[in-house]
Structure formats: structure tokens, C-alpha cells
C-alpha positions in Angstrom: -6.9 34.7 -3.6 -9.7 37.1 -3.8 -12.2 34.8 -3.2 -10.6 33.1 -0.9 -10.3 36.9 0.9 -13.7 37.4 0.7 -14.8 33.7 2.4 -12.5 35.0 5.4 -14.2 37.9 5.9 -17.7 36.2 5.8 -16.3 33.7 8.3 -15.4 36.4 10.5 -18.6 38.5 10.0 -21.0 35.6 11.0 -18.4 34.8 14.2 -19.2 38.2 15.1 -23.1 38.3 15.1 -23.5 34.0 16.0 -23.8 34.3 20.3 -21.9 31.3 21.7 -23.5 27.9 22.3 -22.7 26.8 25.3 -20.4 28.0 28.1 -18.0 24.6 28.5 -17.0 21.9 26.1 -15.7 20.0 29.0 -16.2 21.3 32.5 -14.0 18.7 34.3 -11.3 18.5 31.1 -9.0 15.6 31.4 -5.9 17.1 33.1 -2.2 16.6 31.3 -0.7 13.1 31.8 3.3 12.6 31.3 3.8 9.6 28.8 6.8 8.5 31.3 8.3 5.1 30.6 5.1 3.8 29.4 5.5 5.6 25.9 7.7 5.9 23.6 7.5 9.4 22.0 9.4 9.2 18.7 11.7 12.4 18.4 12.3 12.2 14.5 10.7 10.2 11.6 11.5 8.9 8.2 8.9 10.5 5.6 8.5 8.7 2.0 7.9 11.4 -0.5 5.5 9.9 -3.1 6.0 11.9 -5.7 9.8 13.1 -6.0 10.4 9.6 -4.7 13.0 10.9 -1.6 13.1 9.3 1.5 14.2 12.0 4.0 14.5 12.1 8.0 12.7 15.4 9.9 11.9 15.6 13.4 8.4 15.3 14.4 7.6 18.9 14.9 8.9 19.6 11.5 6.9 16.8 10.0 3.9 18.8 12.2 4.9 21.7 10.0 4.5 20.4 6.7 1.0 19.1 8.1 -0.3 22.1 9.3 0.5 23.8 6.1 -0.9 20.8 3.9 -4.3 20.3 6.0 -6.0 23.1 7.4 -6.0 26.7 6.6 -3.1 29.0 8.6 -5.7 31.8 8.9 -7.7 29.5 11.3 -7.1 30.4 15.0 -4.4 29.6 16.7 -5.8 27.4 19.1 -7.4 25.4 16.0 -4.1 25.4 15.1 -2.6 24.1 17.9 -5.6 21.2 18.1 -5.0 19.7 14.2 -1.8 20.0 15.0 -2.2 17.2 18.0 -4.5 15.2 16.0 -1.5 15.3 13.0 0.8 14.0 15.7 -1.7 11.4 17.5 -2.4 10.0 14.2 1.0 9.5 13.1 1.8 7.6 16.2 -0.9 5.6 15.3 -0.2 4.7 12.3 3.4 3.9 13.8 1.6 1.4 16.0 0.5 -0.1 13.1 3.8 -0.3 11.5 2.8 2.0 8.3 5.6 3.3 6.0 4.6 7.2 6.6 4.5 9.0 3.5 2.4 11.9 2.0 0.0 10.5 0.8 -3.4 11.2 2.3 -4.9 8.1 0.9 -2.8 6.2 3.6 -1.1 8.5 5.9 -1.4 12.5 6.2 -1.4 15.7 3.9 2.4 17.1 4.1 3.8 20.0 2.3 7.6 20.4 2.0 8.7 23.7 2.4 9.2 24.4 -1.2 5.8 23.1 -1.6 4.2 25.1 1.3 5.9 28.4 -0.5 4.7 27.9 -3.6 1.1 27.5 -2.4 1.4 30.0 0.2 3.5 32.3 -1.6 4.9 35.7 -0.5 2.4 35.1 3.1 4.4 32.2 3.9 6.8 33.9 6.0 4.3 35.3 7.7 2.7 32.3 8.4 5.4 30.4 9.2 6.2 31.6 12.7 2.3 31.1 13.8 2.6 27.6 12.3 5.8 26.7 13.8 4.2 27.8 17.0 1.6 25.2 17.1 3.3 22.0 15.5 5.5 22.9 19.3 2.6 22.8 20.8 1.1 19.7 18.6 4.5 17.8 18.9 4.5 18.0 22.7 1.3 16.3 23.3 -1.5 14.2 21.9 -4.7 12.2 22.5 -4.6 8.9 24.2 -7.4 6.4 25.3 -6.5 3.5 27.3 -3.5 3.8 27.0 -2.7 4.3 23.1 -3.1 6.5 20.9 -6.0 7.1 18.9 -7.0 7.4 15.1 -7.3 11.1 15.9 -8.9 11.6 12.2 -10.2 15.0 11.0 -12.0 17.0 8.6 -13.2 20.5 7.1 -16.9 20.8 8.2 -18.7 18.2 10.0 -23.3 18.2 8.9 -23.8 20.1 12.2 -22.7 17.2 14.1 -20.0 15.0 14.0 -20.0 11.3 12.3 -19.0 8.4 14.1 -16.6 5.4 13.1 -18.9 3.0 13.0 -21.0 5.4 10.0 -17.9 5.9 8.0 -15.5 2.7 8.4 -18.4 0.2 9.4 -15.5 -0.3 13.0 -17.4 1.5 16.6 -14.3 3.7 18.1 -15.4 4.6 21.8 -13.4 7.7 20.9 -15.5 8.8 17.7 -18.9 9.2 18.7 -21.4 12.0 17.4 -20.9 15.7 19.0 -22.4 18.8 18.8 -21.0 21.0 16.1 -23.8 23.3 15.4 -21.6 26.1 14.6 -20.8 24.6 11.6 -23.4 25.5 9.7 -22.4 29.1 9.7 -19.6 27.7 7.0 -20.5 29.8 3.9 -20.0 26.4 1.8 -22.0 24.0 4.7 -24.1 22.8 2.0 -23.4 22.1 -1.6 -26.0 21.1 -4.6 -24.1 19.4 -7.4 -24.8 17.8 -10.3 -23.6 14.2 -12.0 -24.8 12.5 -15.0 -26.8 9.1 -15.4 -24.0 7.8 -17.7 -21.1 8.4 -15.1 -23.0 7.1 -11.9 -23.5 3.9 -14.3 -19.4 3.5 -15.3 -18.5 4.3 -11.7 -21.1 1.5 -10.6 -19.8 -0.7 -12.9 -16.1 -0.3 -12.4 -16.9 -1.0 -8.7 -19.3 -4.2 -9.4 -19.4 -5.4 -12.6 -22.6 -7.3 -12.2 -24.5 -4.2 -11.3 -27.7 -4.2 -13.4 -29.9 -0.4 -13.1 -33.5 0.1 -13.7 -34.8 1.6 -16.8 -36.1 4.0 -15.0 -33.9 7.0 -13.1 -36.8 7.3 -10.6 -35.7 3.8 -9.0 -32.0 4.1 -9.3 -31.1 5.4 -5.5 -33.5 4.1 -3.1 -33.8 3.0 0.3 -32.0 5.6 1.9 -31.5 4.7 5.9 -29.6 7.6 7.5 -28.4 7.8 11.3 -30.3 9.9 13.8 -27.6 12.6 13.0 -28.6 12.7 9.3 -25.7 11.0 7.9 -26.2 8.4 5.5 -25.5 4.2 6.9 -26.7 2.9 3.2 -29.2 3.0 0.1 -29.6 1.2 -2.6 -28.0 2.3 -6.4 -29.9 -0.5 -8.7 -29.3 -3.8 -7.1 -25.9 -2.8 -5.4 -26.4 -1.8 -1.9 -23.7 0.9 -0.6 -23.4 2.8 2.4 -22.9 6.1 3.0 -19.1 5.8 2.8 -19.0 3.8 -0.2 -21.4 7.0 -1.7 -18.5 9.5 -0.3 -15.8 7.5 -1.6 -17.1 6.1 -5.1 -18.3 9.8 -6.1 -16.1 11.9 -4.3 -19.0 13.6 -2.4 -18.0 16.7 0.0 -20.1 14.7 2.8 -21.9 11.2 3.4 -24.7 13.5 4.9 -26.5 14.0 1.5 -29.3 13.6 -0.8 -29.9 12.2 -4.4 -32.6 13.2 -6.4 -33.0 12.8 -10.0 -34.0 16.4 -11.7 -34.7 15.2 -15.6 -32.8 14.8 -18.9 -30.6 12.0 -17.2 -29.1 14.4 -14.4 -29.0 13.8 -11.0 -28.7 16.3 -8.4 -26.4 15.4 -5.0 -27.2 18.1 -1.9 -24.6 17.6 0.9 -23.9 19.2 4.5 -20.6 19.9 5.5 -17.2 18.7 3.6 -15.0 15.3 4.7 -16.1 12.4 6.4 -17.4 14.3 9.4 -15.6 12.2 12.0 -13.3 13.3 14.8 -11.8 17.2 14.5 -14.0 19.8 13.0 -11.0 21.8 11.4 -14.0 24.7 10.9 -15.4 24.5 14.4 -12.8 23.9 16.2 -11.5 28.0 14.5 -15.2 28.9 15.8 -14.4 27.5 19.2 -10.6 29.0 19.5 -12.7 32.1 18.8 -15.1 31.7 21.3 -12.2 31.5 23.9 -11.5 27.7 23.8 -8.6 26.6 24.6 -6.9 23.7 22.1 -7.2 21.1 25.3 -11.1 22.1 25.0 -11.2 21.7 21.4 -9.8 18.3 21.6 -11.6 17.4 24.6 -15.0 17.8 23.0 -14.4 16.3 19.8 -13.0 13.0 20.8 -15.1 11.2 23.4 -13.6 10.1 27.1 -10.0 10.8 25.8 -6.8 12.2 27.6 -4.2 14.4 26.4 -0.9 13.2 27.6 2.5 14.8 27.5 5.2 13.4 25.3 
């Protein structure tokens, strides 16, 4: 908790002395559409608990609740706040498009903390917390992000490599809606880049669990190569041996903070991994979209700049 104390107040220290970037994320913002006829807006849910195994019915802006808690830190501005909390509730519409069984598991669905869950991690602050929270999964629950008509895969993460990834970078699928935007501001993250260190011996049994054909040169030298990286700096593939992977594969098979990385061998069969940022880096910067409430942005703005030619419609 200390630590976590201490990250806070560094946050807050470099918002104070970082002057603002630019004066508009969106100078003609989409204005608020009623979804009307041409929507259904779904009132209550049915959540699959994976781990207790209940099946339990909430409504959606207690379902936002659980979310907020589970995926982005309270502390964060309100109006960061209120913007995951739009995102939570876009992407569960979407994956209600798509007929998904919505559970907690972030593997397939969204983070979601029960309340006895969201105590326990939060502690004696929770009840503090909770009326902020509550505030904003209103807010979230009320509207969300629509392009042509449907809702989008309004995806997120902690702290994008100074820009935003797109779709196509991550999933190898082009989303109009999830194209590269500034994020500058989140480099000021006190974590924004990362050196880490992995062995020869588990790159080799994670290769080979994924493809067990993979053969790897003798020597270490020639083991990542061929590194071809976006104009944004994220990685689109390299070569590991004979297997080619992209950057997503990389984030994925090694549980990298960021596909915007680098590999270099140091000696003695280690390898040293540098990454920018933390998550996929497409969609919502959870971190810059607190810098931007900050600044004076408004959630609308927030969303507005992240997700590209988008409107935020009423439910």
C-alpha cells in the first residue's frame, strides 16, 4: 500500500510540472445521440462467475460497478472514471452482439469484482470509494460508443508506448475505430518502460509448447531477428528461430507488459526484454485518459479522442 502511495504521489507531482499538450481533443465532439427504437439497451444481465461457479442476475450499472473496481484504479479521475466505465459498458454490448456467455473472465469477457471481492482488495477505503465508483458506472451505464450504428469493441488498457496501437497491429483485423492516437502523456507513467529479464531455456519450452517443430540456432545471437515494427514503434512480427510471430503472439506467448519492445541477448543464456507502456496499447489509455480528466477533459473528450470517428449515444 506504501508503494502504491508513493506511485500516486509521483503521478500527481509530474501532472503538476508537465504543461498540457494540446488545447482540444475533439473541437467539433460528436454531440449525444438517443439510441430510440433503433437499440436495444439491456437493463440487467446474467453474469457467470468462473470461479465460485454462480450464475447471478445484476443490472448493468451494477455489473459497471464490479468493472470499475476490477479494471482501473478508483484513484484515477473521475472523468477517467466515467470514460472506462463507457468503454466497460460498450464492450459488453458487444460481446452481447456476439452472443457471448458474459462472465469474469478477462480472457473472454471483462475484469469484475463482486463486492466481497472489491472489499477485500480495497479494504477499509472501499467505502470511500464506492460512492465515486457508483457515480461513474451511472454515468458509464447511460451511454456508450457507437460507430455505424453498433457498438464497438471499445477495448482498453493501462499505458499505451506514447501512442496508441491499432487493431490491425494487435489482432491482425483493421477496426476504423482503433487507429493510432497521440498519447504522449503517457510516458510520464513512472513504470512507462520496463527492462526484464527471461532465460534461453524458458523462451525455448514456451516456443515449443506453441510449435512443436520449432528448431533454434546454436547461437543466442540469431534467436530473435527480423524485427519489423509499425511507424508507431510497436512490433507487426520478428522471427524467434524459424517460427515467425508477431508482435501479439510476443505479448501473449511471454506475457510482455507491451508489444512495443525490444529483445536483446545480454550473456550466460539470458535475454533482456525492454518494453513501453503496459497492455496491448489499443483503444482507452486507462493512464492518459486520468492525465486528460486532469487537464480539464471532459469523459465525452476522453472517449472522443481515443476511438476514431465514433459517437456516443444515449441508452
Amino acid at each position: 500500500m506504501k508503494d502504491y502511495i508513493i506511485i500516486i504521489v509521483v503521478f500527481i507531482a509530474l501532472l503538476l510540472t508537465t504543461p498540457p499538450l494540446f488545447k482540444a481533443v475533439n473541437p467539433n465532439p460528436a454531440s449525444l445521440e438517443s439510441g430510440g427504437e433503433a437499440y436495444h439497451f439491456p437493463r440487467s444481465i446474467t453474469l457467470h462467475l468462473i470461479e465460485s461457479e454462480d450464475i447471478i442476475r445484476l443490472s448493468v450499472e451494477d455489473y459497471l460497478v464490479g468493472c470499475l473496481f476490477a479494471q482501473i484504479p478508483v484513484t484515477f479521475h473521475e472523468q477517467a472514471l466515467r470514460a472506462q466505465a463507457v468503454a466497460a459498458h460498450t464492450y459488453l454490448l458487444r460481446l452481447l452482439e456476439d452472443n457471448t456467455v458474459i462472465t469474469d473472465d478477462s480472457a473472454t469477457c471483462q475484469p469484475f469484482f463482486t463486492e466481497d471481492r472489491a472489499k477485500e482488495h480495497y479494504g477499509a477505503r472501499y467505502d470511500e470509494y464506492l460512492e465515486k465508483v457508483r457515480a461513474a458506472a451511472r454515468f458509464g451505464a447511460s451511454r456508450a460508443v457507437f460507430y455505424k450504428n453498433e457498438p464497438i469493441h471499445a477495448v482498453y488498457h493501462s499505458v499505451s508506448a506514447g501512442v496508441t496501437n491499432t487493431a490491425f497491429s494487435i489482432w491482425g483485423r483493421d477496426l476504423p475505430y482503433l487507429q493510432s492516437v497521440e498519447s504522449s502523456w503517457d510516458r510520464e507513467h513512472p513504470d512507462f518502460m520496463v527492462i526484464n529479464e527471461i532465460t534461453a531455456e524458458t523462451i525455448r519450452l514456451t516456443l515449443f509448447d506453441y510449435n512443436k517443430t520449432a528448431s533454434m540456432p546454436v547461437d543466442y545471437e540469431m534467436w530473435f531477428v527480423n524485427p519489423v515494427k509499425n511507424e508507431f514503434g510497436y512490433v507487426l512480427s520478428l522471427r524467434l528461430g524459424e517460427v515467425l510471430l508477431s508482435g501479439g503472439d510476443m505479448w501473449r506467448l511471454f506475457n510482455l507488459r507491451s508489444p512495443s519492445f525490444e529483445v536483446s541477448y545480454r550473456r550466460d543464456g539470458i535475454f533482456t526484454i525492454e518494453t513501453r507502456g503496459f497492455g496491448h496499447g489499443a483503444g482507452l489509455s486507462q493512464y492518459g485518459a486520468d492525465v486528460l480528466g486532469r487537464r480539464g477533459f471532459s469523459a465525452e473528450d476522453i472517449l472522443l479522442h481515443y476511438y476514431t470517428d465514433v459517437n456516443i449515444v444515449l441508452a
